[in-house]
C-alpha positions in Angstrom: -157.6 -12.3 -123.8 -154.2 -10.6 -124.1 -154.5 -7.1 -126.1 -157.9 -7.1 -126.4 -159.5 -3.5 -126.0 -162.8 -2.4 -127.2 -161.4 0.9 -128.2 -161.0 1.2 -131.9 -157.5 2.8 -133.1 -157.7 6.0 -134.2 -158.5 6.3 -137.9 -157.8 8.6 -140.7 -159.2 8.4 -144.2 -156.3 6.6 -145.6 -155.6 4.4 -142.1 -155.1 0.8 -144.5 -155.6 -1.1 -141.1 -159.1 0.3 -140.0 -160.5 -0.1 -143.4 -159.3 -4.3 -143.8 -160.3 -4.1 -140.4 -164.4 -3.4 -141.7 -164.4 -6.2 -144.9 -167.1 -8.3 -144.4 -169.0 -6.3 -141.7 -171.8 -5.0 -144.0 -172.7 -8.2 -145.4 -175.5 -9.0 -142.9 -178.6 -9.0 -144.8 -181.4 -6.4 -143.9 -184.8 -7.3 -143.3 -187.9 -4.3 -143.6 -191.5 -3.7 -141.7 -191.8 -4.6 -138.0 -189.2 -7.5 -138.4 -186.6 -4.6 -139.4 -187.7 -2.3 -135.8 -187.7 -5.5 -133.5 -183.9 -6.4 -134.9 -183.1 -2.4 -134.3 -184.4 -2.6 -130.7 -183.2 -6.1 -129.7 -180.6 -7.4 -131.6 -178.3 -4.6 -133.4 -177.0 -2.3 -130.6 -175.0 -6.0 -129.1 -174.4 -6.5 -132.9 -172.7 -3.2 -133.8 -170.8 -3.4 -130.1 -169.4 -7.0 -131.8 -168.7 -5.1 -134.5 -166.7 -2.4 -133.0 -164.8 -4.7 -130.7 -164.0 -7.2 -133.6 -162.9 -3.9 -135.9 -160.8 -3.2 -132.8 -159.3 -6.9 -131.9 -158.0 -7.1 -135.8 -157.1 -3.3 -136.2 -154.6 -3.5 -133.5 -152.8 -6.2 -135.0 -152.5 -4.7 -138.4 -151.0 -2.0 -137.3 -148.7 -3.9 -135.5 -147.9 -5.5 -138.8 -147.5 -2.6 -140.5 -145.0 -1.4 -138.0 -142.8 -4.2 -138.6 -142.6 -3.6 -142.1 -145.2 -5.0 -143.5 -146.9 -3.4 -146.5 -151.1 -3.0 -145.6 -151.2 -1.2 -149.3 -150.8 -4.7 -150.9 -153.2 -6.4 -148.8 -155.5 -4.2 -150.2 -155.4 -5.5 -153.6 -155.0 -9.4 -152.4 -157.8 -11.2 -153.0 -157.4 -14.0 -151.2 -156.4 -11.8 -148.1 -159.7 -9.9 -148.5 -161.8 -12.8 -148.7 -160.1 -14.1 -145.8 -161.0 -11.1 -143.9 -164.8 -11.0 -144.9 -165.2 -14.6 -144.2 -163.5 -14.6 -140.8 -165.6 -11.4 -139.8 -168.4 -12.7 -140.0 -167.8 -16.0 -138.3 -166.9 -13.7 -135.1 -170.1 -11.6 -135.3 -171.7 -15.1 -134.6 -169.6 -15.7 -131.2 -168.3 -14.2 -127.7 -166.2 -17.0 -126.5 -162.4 -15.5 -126.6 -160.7 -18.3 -127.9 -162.7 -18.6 -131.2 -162.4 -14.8 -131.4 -158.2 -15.0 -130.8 -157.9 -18.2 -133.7 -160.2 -16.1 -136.4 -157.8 -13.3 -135.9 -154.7 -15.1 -136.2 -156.2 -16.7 -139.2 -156.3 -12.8 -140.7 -153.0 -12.5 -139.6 -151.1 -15.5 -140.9 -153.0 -15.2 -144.6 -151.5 -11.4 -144.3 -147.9 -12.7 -143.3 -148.1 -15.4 -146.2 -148.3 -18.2 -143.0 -150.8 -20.0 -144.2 -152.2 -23.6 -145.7 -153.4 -23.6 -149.3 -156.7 -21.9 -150.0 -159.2 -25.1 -150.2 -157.5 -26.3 -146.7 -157.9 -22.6 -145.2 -161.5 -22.1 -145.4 -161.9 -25.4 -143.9 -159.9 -24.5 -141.0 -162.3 -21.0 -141.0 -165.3 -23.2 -140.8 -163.8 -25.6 -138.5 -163.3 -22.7 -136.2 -166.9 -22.0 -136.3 -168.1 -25.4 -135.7 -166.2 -26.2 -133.0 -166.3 -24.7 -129.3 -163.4 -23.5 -127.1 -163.2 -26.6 -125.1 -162.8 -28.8 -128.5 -159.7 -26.1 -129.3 -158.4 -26.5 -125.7 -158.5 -30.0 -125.9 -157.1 -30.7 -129.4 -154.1 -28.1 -127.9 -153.6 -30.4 -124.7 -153.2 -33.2 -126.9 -150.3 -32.1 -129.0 -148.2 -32.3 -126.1 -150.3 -34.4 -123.2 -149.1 -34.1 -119.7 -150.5 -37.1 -117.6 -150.5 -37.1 -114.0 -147.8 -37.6 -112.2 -146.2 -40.9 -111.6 -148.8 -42.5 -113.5 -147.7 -46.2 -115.1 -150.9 -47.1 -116.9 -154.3 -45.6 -117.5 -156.6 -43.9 -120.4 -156.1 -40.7 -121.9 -159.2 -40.0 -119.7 -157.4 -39.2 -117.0 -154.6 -37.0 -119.0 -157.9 -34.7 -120.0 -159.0 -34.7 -116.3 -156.2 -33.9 -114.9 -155.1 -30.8 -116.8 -158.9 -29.8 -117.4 -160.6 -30.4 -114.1 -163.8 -28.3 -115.3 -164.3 -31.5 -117.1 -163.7 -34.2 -114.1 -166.2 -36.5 -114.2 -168.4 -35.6 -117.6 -167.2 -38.1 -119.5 -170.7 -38.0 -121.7 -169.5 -34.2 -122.6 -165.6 -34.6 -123.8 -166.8 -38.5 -125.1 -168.7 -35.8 -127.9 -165.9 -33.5 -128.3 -163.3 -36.1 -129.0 -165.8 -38.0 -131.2 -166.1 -34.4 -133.1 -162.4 -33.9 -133.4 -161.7 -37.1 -134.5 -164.0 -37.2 -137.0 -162.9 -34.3 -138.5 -159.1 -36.0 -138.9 -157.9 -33.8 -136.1 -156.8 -36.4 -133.7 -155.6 -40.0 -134.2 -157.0 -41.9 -131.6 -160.5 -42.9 -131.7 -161.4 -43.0 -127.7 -160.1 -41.6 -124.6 -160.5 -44.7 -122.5 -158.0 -47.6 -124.1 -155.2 -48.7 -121.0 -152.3 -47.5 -122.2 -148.5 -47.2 -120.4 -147.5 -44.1 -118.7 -145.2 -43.5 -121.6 -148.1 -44.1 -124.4 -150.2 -41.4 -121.9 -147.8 -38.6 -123.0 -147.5 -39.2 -126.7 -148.9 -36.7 -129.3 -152.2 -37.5 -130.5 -152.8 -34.7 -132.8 -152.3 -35.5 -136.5 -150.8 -33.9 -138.8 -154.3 -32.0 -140.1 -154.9 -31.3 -136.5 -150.7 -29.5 -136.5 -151.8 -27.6 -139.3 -154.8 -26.3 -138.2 -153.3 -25.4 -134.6 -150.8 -23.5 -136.7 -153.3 -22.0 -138.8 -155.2 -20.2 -135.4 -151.8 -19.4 -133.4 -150.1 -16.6 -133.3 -147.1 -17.0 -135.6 -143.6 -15.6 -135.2 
């Protein structure tokens, strides 16, 4: 994952983009008695190393806001940028896998640059994010612009998946589930992967226009 560094930026007591950076990260509820010494010993030194690389991952890109002129001092009294934060924060306390890490921070960052869908359709997207694996992003990503193999007149979109994701050639009963998931959730608009279809019908878009915003939502914006 491009810029991402477990060292936190250096902080001061007024540094804007350390302290948006911690929202949310002392919301984890606390348990007492033996329960409390087992989570100490086997659970919270990974946790608080999360922590600190998560506090990291979004700090960095604040102050990269900041140095482009945008003003941290007013996120601080947004709301809806705040809760964004928390919520976000601690989704990614619940995962390792890059990708999911990457879209929850460009969430943060696209609510802070005013890039973003209306509030009801943004926590959606937050929860979608957590609900999903990285395969189901990298596959709803192909599909926005499918590549199918070369000089290929006819087929299923099958063999688009396979060819650009060849980790998945062959396990059709896994990315059967992950398309069913997607389009269920309105992200794509074709029900199956295995319809015969013209070369030309291979490379169409099969994202919808949910699935557009939500890509949007988790990329790193402009």
């Amino acid at each position: 994952m491009a810029g991402y560094k477990l060292t936190v930026p250096a902080s001061s007591k007024g540094d804007v983009a350390h302290t948006i950076a911690k929202a949310g990260l002392s919301a984890i509820p606390i348990v007492g008695g033996p329960a409390a010494e087992l989570f100490q010993l086997v659970i919270q030194p990974p946790l608080e190393r999360r922590r600190h690389a998560w506090m990291a991952y979004v700090g960095e890109k604040l102050k990269e806001l900041e140095a482009n002129g945008h003003d941290l001092e007013k996120l601080q009294n947004d709301e809806r940028f705040i809760s964004t934060v928390m919520h976000a924060s601690q989704l990614a306390l619940r995962t390792h896998q890059k990708e999911k890490l990457t879209a929850l921070r460009n969430a943060i960052v696209n609510v802070a640059k005013g890039q973003s869908p209306d509030e009801a359709l943004q926590y959606m997207f937050l929860d979608i994010i957590d609900s999903l694996s990285e395969l189901h992003i990298q596959i709803l990503r192909l599909f926005q612009s499918p590549t199918p193999p070369p000089n290929m007149s006819m087929g299923g979109l099958s063999l688009v998946l396979e060819h650009n994701m060849p980790q998945l050639r062959g396990r059709r009963d896994i990315y059967d589930q992950f398309w069913e998931d997607l389009y269920s959730r309105g992200l794509v608009n074709t029900e199956g992967l295995h319809t015969t279809m013209s070369g030309s019908g291979l490379g169409q878009k099969r994202t919808t226009n949910l699935g557009d915003e939500f890509l949007k939502f988790i990329s790193e914006s402009e």
